[in-house]
Each structure stands twice: as C-alpha cells, then as structure tokens.
C-alpha positions as CSV (number, residue, x, y, z in Angstrom):
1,X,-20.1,18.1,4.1
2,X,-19.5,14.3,4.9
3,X,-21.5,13.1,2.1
4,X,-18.8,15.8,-0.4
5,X,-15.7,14.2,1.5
6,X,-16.7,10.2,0.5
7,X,-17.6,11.3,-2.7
8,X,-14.1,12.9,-2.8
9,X,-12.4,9.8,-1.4
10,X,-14.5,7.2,-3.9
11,X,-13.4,10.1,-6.6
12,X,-9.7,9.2,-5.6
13,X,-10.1,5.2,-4.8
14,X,-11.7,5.1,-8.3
15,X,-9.1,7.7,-10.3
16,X,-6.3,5.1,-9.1
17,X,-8.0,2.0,-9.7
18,X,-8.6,3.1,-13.3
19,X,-5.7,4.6,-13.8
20,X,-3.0,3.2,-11.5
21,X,0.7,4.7,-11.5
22,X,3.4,2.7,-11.3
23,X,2.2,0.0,-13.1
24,X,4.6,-2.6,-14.1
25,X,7.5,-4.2,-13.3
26,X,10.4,-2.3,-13.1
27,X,13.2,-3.7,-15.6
28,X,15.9,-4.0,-12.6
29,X,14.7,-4.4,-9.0
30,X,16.8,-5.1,-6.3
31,X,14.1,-6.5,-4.0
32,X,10.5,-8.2,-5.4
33,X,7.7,-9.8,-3.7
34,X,4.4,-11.6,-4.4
35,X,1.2,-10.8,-2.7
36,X,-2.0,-13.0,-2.6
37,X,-5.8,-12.7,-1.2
38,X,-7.0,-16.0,-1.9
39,X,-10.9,-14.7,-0.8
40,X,-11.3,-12.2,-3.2
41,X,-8.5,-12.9,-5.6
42,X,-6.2,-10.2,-5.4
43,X,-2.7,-11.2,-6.8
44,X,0.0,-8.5,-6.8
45,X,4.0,-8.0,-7.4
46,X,6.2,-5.2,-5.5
47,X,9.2,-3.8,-7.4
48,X,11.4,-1.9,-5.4
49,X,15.0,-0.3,-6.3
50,X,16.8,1.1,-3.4
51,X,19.9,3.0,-3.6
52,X,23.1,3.1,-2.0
53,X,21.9,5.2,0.9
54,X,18.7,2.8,1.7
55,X,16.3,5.2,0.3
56,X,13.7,3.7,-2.3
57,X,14.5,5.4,-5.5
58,X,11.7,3.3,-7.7
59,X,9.0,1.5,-6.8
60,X,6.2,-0.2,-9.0
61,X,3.5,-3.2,-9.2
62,X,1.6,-5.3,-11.5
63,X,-1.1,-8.1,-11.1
64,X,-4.8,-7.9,-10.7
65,X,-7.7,-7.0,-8.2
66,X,-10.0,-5.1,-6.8
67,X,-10.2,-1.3,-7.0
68,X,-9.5,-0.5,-3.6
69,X,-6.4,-3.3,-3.9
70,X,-5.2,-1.6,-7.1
71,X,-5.4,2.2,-5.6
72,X,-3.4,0.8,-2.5
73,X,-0.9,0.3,-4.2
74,X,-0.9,2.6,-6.7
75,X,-0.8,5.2,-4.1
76,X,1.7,3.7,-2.0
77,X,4.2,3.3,-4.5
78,X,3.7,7.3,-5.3
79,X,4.1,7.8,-1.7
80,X,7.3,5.6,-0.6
81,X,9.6,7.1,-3.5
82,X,12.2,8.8,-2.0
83,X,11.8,7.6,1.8
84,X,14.0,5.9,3.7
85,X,13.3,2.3,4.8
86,X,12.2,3.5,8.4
87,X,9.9,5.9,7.1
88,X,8.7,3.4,4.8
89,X,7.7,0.9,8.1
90,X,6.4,3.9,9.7
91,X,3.9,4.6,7.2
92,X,3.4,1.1,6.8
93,X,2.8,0.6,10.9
94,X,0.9,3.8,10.4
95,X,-1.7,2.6,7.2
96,X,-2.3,-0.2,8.9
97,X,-3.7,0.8,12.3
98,X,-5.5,3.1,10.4
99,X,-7.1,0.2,7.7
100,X,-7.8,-1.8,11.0
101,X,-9.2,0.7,12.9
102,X,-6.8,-0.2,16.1
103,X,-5.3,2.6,17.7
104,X,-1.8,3.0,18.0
105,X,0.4,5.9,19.2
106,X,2.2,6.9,15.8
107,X,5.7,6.5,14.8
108,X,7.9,9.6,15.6
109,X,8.9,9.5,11.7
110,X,5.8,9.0,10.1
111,X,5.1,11.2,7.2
112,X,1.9,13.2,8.3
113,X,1.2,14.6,5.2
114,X,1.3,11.2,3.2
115,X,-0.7,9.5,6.1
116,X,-3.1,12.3,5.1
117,X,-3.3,11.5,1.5
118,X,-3.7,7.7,2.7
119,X,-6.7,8.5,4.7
120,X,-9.1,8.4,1.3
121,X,-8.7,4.4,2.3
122,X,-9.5,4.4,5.8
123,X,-13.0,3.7,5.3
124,X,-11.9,-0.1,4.6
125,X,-12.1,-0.1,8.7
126,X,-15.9,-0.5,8.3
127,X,-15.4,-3.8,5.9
128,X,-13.3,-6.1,7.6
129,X,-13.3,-8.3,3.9
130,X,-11.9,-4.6,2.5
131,X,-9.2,-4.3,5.1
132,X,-7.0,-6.9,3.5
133,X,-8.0,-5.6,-0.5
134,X,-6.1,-1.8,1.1
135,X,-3.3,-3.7,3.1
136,X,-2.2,-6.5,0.6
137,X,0.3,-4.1,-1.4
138,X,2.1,-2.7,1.9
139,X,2.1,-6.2,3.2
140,X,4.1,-7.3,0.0
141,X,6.2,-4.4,0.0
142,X,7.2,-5.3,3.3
143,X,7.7,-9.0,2.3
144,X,9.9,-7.4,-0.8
145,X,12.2,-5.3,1.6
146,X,12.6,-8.3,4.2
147,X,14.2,-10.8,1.3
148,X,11.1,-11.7,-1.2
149,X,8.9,-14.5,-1.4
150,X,5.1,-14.7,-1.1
151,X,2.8,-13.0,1.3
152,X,-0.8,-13.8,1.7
153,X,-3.5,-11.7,3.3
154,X,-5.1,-15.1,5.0
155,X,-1.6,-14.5,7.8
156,X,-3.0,-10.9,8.4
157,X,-4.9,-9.5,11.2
C-alpha cells in the first residue's frame, strides 16, 4: 500500500514537472517576484493579478529547475486561484511546516483539501537539499504579494 501511494505521488511530481500549468508570464500582473536557489540552480518568476476584493484572480510562473521546483509551483498556482490573500499565507504557513517537517498547529483558514493535494510533496522533508527545490515558488509568491523583488532559498530555514 505505501509503495502504490509514492508511486502515486512521483506519478503526480512528475505529470507537473512535465507538463506544468500556468506556465508563463501573465501579460498584466499587478504584483511579480523573482525566486533563486543558487545550490541547485532553480530560478523562478511569480505572476500574480489580484482583484479589487484581494482575492488572486490569476496566477502563473516561468523560469527553470528541478522537477520537484517546477510541480511546486505548478501546483500552487492551480491551488491559490481564487483565494483570498489570508488563505493564501495559510496555505503557505501550512506547506511549509509540512516541506520542513516542523510541526505547527494549523491556521484556522487553511484550505484542508488543498493541503491534501500538497501532501504529494511532503516527502521533500526527508531531503533537506529538496525542501528548498518545493518551497522556492511559495517563497516568491510571498515576496510577489509583499512588494516584489528577489527571494533566494539560501535566507530559508
């Protein structure tokens, strides 16, 4: 049964590697940011477009890396359309505890169901290099929703 569910999760890593959605930069964001991982050379962009209500209404990403970098984010952009910016950190505070393996009490807001569908990358928690590959997408969204700029996974953990 365990060996079924890693194949399924690889099966899912690899499907959005390969075939990442939201791929590209959107034509009008209203909030960008740049992502690096200098040790395995990861280099991502976060598009966002938020509406008038504070909700993200697009979100997409271009760059290179790894595929457990490239399903990150591929995923995470499917996951934060719609949300509101505190759901957004709550999944964000959420993924991250999970990628690190440090246990936190979760956010009264957090999206269950999408934490599920996140939890295909929670094996990075075994691979201390990995964890910043899964993280370095939410890390830039978050450095696209706080004003821009450039993140870099070498600040994490």
């Amino acid at each position: 049964m365990f060996d079924d569910l890693r194949d399924l999760y690889q099966e899912v890593i690899l499907d959005h590697g390969k075939h990442p959605r939201n791929f590209g930069p959107l034509a009008a964001p209203t909030h960008v940011a740049h992502g690096d991982n200098p040790m395995c050379g990861d280099s991502i962009n976060v598009y966002l477009v938020l509406d008038d209500e504070g909700r993200v209404k697009d979100a997409h990403f271009d760059g290179k890396g790894c595929a457990i970098s490239t399903a990150s984010a591929s995923m995470m952009t499917d996951i934060i359309k719609g949300k509101p910016l505190d759901e957004v950190q709550a999944l964000f505070t959420a993924f991250h505890a999970m990628c690190t393996g440090k246990e936190e009490e979760l956010p009264d807001n957090v999206d269950h169901d999408a934490l599920e569908r996140l939890q295909v990358l929670s094996g990075v928690k075994e691979f201390p290099m990995r964890v910043k590959c899964a993280t370095l997408a939410w890390h830039t969204m978050t450095a696209a929703l706080e004003g821009g700029g450039t993140v870099s996974t070498e600040e994490d953990e």
